[in-house]
N, C-alpha and C positions, 0 to 999 in steps of 0.2 A: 770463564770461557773453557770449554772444555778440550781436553787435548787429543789427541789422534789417537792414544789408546784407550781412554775410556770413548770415543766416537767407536773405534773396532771392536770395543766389548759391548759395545750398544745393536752393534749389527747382526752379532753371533749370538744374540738370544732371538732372532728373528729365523735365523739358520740361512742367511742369505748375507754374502758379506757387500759391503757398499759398492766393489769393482765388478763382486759378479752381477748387482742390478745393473751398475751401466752398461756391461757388457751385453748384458739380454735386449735393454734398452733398446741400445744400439743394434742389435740385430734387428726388433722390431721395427726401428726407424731406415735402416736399410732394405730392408722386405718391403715399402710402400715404394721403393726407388727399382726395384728388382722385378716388384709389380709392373710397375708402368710400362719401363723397357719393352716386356714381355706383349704388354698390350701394343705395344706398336710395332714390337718384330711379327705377330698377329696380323694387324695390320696391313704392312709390306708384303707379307707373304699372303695373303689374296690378293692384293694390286699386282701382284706377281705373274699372276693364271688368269687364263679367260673363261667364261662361265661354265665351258666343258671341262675346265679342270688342268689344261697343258701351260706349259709357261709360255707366255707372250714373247713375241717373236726383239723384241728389247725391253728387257722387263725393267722397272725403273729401280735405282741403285736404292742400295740400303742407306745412304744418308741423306739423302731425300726425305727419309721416316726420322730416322734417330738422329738426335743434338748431343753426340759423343760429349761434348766439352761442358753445354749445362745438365747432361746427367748427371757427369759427374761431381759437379759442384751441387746440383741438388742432394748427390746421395751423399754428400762429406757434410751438410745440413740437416737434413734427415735423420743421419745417424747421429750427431751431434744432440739435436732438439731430443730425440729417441734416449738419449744414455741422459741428458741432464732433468728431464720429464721422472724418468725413472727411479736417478737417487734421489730425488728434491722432493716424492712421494713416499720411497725408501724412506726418504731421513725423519719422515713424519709419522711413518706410520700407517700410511694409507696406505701403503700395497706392502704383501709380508710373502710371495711367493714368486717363482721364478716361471710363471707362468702370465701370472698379472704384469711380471715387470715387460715379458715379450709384446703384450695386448696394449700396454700404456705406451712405450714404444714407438708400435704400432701404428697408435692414434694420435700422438704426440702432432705431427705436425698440420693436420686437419685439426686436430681442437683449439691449438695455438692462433690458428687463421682464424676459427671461429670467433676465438674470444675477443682478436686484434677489431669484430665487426659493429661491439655492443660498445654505444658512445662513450659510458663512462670509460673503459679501459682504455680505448682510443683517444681522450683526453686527457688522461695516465701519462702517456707514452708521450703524444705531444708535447704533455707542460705546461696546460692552459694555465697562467699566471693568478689568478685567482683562485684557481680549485672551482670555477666553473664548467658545466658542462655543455658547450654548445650544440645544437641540434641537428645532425648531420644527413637528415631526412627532412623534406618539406612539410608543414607543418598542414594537419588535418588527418583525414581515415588512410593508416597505409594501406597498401594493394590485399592484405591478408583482412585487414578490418573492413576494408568494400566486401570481399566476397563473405566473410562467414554473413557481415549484415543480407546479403539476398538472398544466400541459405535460410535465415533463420527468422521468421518477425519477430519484431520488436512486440513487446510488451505496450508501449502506447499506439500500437497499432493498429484498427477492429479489424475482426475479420470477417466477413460476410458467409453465412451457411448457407441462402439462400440458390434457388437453383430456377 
């Protein structure tokens, strides 16, 4: 097992030490929470004014838009998923700059949701007893396989040139 000093002489031939990916991480995982905010003080502030532009004669409160308490709980998630996203790709290898580590970050907690949606990983996590994978869509053409089929004919299809 290796020990904390050959781990920190592992991170300084990257030129990025393991605290300052999480730290970046972490910024970039807090910038999606910082994001949002923004978009709903946005928001509020048009539901504010009427379409000439003055403010409404009781304009509706600011917490009406914003959930002060699970922002904040998402941005202490956020930043968390953000800085652990970061060294755990630091520690491998896959990201070697402090730029990447802000962008990984960044994306941390929308890639985490994504992955939580493909069934094997979500029977991962479950603990299907078997190491089987149950089907978590109805079984037949998803909605993405209906449409490219009307897009595109099939091959045992004819098609008629005729006019």
């Amino acid at each position: 097992m290796m020990g904390l000093t050959e781990f920190h002489q592992d991170w300084e031939g990257l030129g990025v030490h393991w605290w300052q990916f999480a730290l970046l991480g972490a910024g970039g995982g807090a910038l999606v929470e910082i994001l949002a905010i923004f978009k709903w003080l946005a928001v509020w502030q048009s539901a504010r004014r009427t379409s000439t532009g003055k403010v409404k004669g009781s304009p509706p409160k600011l917490r009406s838009y914003l959930d002060v308490p699970v922002h904040a709980w998402m941005a202490v998630f956020r930043t968390v998923l953000g800085a652990g996203s970061a060294v755990l790709f630091g520690a491998g290898g896959g990201i070697n700059g402090p730029y990447v580590a802000v962008a990984l970050g960044f994306a941390a907690p929308s890639m985490l949701a994504q992955l939580g949606t493909i069934p094997q990983v979500a029977a991962a996590i479950r603990g299907a007893p078997d190491g089987s994978v149950q089907r978590l869509a109805p079984t037949g053409l998803s909605a993405s396989d209906r449409l490219d089929e009307r897009r595109s004919p099939r091959a045992d299809t004819e098609v008629s040139h005729e006019r």
